[in-house]
C-alpha positions in Angstrom: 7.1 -33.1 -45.2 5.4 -29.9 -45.0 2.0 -31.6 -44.2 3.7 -33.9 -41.7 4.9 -30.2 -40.0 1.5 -29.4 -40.0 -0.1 -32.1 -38.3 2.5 -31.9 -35.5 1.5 -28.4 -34.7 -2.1 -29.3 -35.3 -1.3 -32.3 -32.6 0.6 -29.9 -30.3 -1.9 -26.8 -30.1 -4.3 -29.3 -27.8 -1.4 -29.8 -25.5 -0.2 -26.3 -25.5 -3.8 -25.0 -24.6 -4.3 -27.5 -22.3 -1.4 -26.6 -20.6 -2.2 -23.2 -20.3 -5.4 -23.6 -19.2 -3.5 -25.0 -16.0 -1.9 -21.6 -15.3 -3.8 -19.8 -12.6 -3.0 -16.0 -12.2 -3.2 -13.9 -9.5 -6.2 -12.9 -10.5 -7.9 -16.3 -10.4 -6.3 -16.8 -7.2 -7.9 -14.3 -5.3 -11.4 -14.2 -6.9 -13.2 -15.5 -3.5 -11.8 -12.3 -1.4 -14.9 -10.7 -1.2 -16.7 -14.1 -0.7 -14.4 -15.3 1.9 -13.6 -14.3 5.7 -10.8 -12.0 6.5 -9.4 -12.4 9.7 -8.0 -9.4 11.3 -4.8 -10.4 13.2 -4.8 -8.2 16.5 -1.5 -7.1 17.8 -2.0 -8.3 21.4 -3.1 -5.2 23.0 -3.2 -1.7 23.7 -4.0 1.5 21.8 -4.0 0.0 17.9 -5.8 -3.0 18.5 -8.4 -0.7 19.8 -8.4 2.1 17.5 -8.1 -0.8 14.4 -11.4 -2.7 15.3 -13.1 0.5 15.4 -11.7 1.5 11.8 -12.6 -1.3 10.6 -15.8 -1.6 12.0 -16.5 1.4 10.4 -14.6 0.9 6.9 -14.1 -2.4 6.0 -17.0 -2.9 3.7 -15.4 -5.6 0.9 -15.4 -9.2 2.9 -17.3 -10.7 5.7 -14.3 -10.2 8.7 -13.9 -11.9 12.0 -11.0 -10.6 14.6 -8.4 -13.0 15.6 -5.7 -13.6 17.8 -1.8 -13.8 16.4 -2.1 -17.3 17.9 -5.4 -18.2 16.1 -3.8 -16.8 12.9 -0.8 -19.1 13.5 -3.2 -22.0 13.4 -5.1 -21.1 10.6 -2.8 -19.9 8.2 -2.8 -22.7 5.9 -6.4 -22.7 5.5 -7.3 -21.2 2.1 -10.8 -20.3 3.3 -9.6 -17.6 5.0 -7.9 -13.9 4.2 -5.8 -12.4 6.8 -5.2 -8.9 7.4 -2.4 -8.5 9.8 0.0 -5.8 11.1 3.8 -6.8 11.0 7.1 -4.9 11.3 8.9 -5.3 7.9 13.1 -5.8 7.4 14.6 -5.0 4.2 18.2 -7.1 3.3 20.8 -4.4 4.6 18.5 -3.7 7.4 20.3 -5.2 11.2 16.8 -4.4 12.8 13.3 -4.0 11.1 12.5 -0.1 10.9 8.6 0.2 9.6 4.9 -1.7 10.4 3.1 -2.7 7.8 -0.2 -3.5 7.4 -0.7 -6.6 4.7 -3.5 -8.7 3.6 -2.4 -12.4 2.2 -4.4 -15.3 1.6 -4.3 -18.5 3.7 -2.5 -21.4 2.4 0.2 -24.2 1.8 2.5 -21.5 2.6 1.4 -20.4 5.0 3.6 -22.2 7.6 6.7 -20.3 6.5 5.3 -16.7 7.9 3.1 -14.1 5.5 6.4 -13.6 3.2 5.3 -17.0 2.0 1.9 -16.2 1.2 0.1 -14.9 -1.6 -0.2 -10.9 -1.2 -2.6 -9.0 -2.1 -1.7 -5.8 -1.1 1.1 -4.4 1.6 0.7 -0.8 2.6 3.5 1.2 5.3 2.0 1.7 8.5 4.2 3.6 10.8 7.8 3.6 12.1 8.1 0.6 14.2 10.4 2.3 17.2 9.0 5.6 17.4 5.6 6.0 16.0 4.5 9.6 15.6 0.8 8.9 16.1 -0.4 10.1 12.6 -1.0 6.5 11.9 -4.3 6.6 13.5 -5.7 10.0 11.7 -4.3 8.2 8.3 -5.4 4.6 9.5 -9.1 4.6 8.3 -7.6 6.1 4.4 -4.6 3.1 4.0 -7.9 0.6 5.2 -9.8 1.7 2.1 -6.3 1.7 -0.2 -6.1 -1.6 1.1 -9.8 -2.6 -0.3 -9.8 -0.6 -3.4 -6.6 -2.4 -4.5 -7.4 -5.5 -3.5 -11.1 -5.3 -5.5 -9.3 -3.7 -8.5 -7.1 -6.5 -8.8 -10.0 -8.9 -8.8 -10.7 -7.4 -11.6 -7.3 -7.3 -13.5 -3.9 -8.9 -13.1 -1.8 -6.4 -14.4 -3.0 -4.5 -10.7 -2.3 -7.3 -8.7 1.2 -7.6 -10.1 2.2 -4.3 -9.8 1.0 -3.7 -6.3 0.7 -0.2 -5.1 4.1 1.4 -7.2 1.3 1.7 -10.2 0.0 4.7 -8.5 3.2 6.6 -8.7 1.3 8.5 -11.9 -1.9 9.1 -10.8 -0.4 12.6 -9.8 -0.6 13.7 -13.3 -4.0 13.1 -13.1 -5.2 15.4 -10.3 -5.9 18.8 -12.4 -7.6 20.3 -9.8 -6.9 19.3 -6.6 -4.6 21.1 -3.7 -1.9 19.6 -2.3 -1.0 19.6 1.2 2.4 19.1 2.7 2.9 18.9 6.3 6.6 19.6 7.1 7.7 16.7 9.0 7.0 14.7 5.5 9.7 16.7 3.4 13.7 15.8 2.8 16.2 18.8 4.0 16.6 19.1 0.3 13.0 20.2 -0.3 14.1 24.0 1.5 12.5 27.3 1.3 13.8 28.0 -2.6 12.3 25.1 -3.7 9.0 25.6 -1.4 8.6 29.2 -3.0 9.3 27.6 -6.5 6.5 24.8 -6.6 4.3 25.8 -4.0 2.3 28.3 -5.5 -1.4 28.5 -5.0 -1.8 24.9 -5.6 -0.1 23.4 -2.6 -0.5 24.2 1.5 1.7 23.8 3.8 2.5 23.4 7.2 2.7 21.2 10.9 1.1 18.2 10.6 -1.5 18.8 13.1 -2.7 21.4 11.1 -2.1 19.6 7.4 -4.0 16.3 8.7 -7.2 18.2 9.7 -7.2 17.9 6.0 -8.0 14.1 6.0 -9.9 14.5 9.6 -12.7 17.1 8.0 -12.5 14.9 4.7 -12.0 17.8 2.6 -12.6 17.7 -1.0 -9.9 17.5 -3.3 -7.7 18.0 -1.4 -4.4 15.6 -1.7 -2.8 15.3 2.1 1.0 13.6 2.2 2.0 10.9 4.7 6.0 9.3 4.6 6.6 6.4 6.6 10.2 6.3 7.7 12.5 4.3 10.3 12.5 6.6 12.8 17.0 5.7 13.0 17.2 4.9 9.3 20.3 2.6 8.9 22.1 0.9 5.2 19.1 0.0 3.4 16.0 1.5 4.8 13.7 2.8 2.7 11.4 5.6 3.0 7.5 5.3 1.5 5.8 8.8 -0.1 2.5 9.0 -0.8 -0.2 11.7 -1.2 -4.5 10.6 -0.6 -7.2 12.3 -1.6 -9.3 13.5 2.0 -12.6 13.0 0.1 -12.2 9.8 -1.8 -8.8 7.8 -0.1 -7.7 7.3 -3.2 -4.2 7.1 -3.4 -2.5 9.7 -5.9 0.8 8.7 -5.3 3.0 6.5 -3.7 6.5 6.0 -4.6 9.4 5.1 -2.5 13.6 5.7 -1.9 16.6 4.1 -0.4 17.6 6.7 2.5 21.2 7.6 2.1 23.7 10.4 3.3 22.1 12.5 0.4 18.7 11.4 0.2 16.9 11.9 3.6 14.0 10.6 4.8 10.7 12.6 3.1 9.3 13.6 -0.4 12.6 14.7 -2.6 12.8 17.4 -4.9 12.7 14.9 -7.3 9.1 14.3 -6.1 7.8 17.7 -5.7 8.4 18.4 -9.4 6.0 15.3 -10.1 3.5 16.0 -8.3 3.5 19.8 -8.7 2.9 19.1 -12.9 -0.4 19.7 -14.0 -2.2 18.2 -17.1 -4.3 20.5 -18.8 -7.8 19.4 -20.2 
């Protein structure tokens, strides 16, 4: 009996390896990005399309990438030798109207027919409000371009990344010894007041209006982390608010972390969030 048990599992572990050698991961899924063609979906128009083939023009250094038309992108979304980089206003489930852009890059395919929420994502990363855009979006748009390519490369390279999406980031804050923050004040909750400013922002954070905190990312100042929240401009029963603090130098993306906006959680980095990202490791 016990060798007949034995040659069953010696007869099964074929079949089981065979099997899994049929399991293709994200990761193998997406290992032609940088060989294929990304198509960059234009919006139809006006200041963005303009100011986005410029930025990427001038940052998109990953994939060989074509412009397109939203019609053109309808037609070729099913074809797998293509990427697709493409701005689109996002709705979460409680939401009666969509609140926030997006910019996402998917892959063409089978799936494509039933819109991009079908196809396989790379990376997604929060634009702007969608009614009442503050204009930031375009001093921060070359920085989310290159968060969109470092992610997507990096999770070439490991699944665990492409799985996680961008929430893995919500620790690299603990790993920024020596860099100052900067806060403009339209990116902080009510909550955050001038207590809890004088608490955590010591010599290691600056703060102020965000024309004057973005010069920041304009001048490409050295270690120095600059915040950015993207908000529904009328948050309504399930809108969500996206934090996230980017190195001016690098673009890397320090932190990124998101909430639910409620009566008692506003729109903005939390106190909750300060106290993260004012930690520091020591050496």
């Amino acid at each position: 009996m016990k060798k007949l048990i034995i040659a069953i599992i010696a007869m099964a572990l074929p079949l089981a390896a065979g099997a899994q050698a049929q399991i293709k991961t994200k990761k193998m899924k997406i290992d032609d990005f940088t060989a294929k063609t990304t198509k960059v979906v234009l919006t139809g128009g006006g200041m963005y399309d303009q100011i986005l083939q410029e930025e990427i023009r001038n940052t998109w250094k990953v994939s060989p990438y074509e412009f397109c038309t939203v019609e053109e992108f309808e037609a070729l979304k099913d074809n797998q030798a293509y990427y697709f980089l493409i701005t689109s206003q996002g709705k979460f489930k409680k939401e009666k109207e969509p609140g926030i852009d997006f910019i996402t890059l998917v892959k063409g395919g089978l799936n494509g027919g039933s819109g991009i929420s079908d196809m396989l994502e790379l990376v997604s990363v929060p634009l702007r409000s969608s009614e009442e855009p503050s204009g930031r979006e375009y001093i921060f748009l070359p920085a989310l371009l290159d968060i969109i390519q470092n992610h997507a490369v990096a999770s070439m390279e490991k699944d665990l990344t492409g799985y996680m999406g961008l929430s893995q980031y919500s620790t690299a804050i603990l790993k920024a010894q020596d860099k100052t923050m900067a806060f403009s004040a339209e990116d902080l909750s009510e909550e955050v007041g001038l207590s809890a400013r004088a608490l955590y922002f010591k010599d290691i954070v600056d703060y102020g209006e965000a024309d004057d905190i973005d010069e920041h990312l304009a001048d490409n100042d050295k270690d120095v982390l600059v915040s950015y929240t993207v908000a529904p401009s009328s948050p309504t029963t399930g809108s969500v608010c996206y934090k996230m603090l980017i190195d001016c130098g690098t673009h890397k993306l320090y932190y990124f972390k998101k909430h639910k906006i409620t009566a008692k959680n506003g729109p903005g980095f939390l106190l909750e969030d300060i106290r993260i990202c004012t930690v520091r490791n020591t050496k």
